[in-house]
N, C-alpha and C positions, 0 to 999 in steps of 0.2 A: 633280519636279526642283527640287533648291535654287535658290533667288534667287542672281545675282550678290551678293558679299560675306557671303553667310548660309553658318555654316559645316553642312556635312552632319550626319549622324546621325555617324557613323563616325571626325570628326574630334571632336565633342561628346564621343564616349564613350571617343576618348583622352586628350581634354586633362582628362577626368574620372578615369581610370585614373595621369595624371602625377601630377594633385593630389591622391589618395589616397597615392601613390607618396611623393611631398615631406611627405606628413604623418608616415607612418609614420616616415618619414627623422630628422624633427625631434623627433619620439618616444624615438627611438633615440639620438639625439646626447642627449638631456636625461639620459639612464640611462645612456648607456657613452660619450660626450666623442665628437669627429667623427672621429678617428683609426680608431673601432673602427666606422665604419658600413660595412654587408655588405651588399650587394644579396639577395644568397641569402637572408637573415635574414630581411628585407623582402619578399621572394617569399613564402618560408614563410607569412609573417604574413599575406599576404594571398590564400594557396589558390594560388599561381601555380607554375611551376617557375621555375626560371633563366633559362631562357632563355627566355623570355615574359618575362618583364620586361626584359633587356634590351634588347628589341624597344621598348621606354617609352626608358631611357637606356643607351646603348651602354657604360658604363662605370660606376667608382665616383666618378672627377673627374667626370663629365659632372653626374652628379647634386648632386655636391660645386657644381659651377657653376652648378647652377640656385636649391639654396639659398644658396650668396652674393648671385645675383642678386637672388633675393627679399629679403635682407637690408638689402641697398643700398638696391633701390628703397621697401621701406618707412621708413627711414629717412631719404632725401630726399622722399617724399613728407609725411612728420612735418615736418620742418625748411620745405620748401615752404609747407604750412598754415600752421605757426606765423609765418613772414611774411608772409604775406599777409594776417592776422590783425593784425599791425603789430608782433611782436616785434622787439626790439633783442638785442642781441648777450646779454643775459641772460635775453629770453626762449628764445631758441633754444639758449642754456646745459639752461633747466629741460628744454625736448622733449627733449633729445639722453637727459638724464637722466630722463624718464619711461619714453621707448621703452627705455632699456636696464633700466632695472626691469622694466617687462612679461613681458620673456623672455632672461633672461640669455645662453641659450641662443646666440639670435640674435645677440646683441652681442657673446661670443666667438667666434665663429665667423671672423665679419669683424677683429675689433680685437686677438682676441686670439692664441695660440703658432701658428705657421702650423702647417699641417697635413705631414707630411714626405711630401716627393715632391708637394706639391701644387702645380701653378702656376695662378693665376686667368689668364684669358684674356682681354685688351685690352680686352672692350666692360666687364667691371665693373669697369676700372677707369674708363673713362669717367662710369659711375655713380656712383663714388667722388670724382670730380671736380667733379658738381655739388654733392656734398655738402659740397666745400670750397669753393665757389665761393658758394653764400651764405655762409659765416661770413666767408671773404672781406670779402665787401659788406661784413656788420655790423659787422666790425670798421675798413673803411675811412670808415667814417660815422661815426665817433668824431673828435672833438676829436685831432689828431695829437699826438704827445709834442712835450712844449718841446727834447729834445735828442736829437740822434741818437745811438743807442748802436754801440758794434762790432759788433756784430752785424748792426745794421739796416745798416749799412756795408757791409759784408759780403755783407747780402743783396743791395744793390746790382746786383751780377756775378754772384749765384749765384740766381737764381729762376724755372730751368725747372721747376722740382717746381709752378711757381702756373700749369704752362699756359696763359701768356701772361697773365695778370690784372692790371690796370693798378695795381692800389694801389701804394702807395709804400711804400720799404722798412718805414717803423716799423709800417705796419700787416700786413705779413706778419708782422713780428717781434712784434709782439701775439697774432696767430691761432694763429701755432705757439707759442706760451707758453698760450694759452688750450687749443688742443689738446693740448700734453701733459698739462700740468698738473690739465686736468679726468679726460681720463681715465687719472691714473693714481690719482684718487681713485676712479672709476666701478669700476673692474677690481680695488683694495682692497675695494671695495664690495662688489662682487658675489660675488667668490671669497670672502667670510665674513672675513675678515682681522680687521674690525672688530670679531667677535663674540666676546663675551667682555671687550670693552674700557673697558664699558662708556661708547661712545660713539656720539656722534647723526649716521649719517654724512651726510644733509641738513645740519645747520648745517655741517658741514664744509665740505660742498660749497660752501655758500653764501657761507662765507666765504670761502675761495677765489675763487667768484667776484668776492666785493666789492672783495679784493687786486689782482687782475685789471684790474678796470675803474678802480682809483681813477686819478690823473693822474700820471705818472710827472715826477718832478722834471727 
């Protein structure tokens, strides 16, 4: 008889058959984009019929939801280490930027063209909220700008999107300049955009960041 909190053979040998499941999945997005992922494809691939796997994930969102989950949470767990390590807001620049090199994959998935007909479901975005919630910090631990701009103005009145986060306006209005702006060199990046240009898109990036951080008049 299993111990209290130990999990059984039977639930072992499913959460073994999921992560086989989520692998082939990420396989597949790598070679046909996340649009075209098929469970039945996935079954095939793995000796199973149809419907034995969906006994694993009742659907193609369902599975779609457990690879964004895992997206999220490696990615706030990347960002987590890196502060706690003592990154400043350009350490946690370079993580964002090595995790999306690692596996492009992953990093479109979450950042990039939504999937049609797909809605993520309330808990990743919770996931995605700690992920803003440290750059948050880093950027609220920055020297504030000498002057407020309309914007940070602005943000004033308008900062439910920061789920309650105490920073002050100029430093929302930093994180979301730091956040788009990094990745819409990340997503140039990655898509190949750059190739052929010959150009370095690390210095880019870098410099970017340097823009970024310098003190805004």
């Amino acid at each position: 008889m299993a111990t209290t909190g130990a999990s059984t053979p039977r639930e072992r040998y499913r959460a073994q058959v999921r992560a086989e499941i989520t692998e082939r999945a990420w396989e597949q997005i790598a070679t046909a984009g996340a649009s075209a992922l098929s469970l039945n494809a996935i079954a095939k691939q793995m000796g199973m019929s149809g419907p034995a796997l969906y006994r694993y994930f009742a659907s193609r969102d369902d599975l779609i939801t457990e690879l964004v989950r895992e997206a999220y949470r490696s990615l706030a767990e990347a960002l987590r280490t890196a502060s706690a390590d003592g990154a400043d807001l350009a350490g946690l620049a370079h993580a964002l930027r090595d995790w999306a090199l690692a596996d492009p994959q992953r990093y479109f998935l979450v950042y990039g063209t939504p999937i049609p007909g797909y809605h993520a479901p309330e808990d990743t975005t919770a996931i995605s909220s700690e992920i803003m919630t440290t750059l948050v910090d880093a950027c609220a631990a920055l020297a504030p700008d000498s002057a407020t701009t309309p914007f940070g103005t602005y943000l004033e009145d308008h900062r439910d999107w920061a789920a309650g986060h105490p920073a002050p306006p100029e430093a929302l209005h930093r994180f979301l300049t730091f956040w788009t702006r990094l990745h819409g060199v990340l997503s140039l990046e990655l898509a190949g955009h750059f190739t052929g240009m010959n150009l370095d898109p690390a210095l880019l990036f870098a410099a970017e960041l340097d823009d970024l951080l310098a003190p805004r008049p």
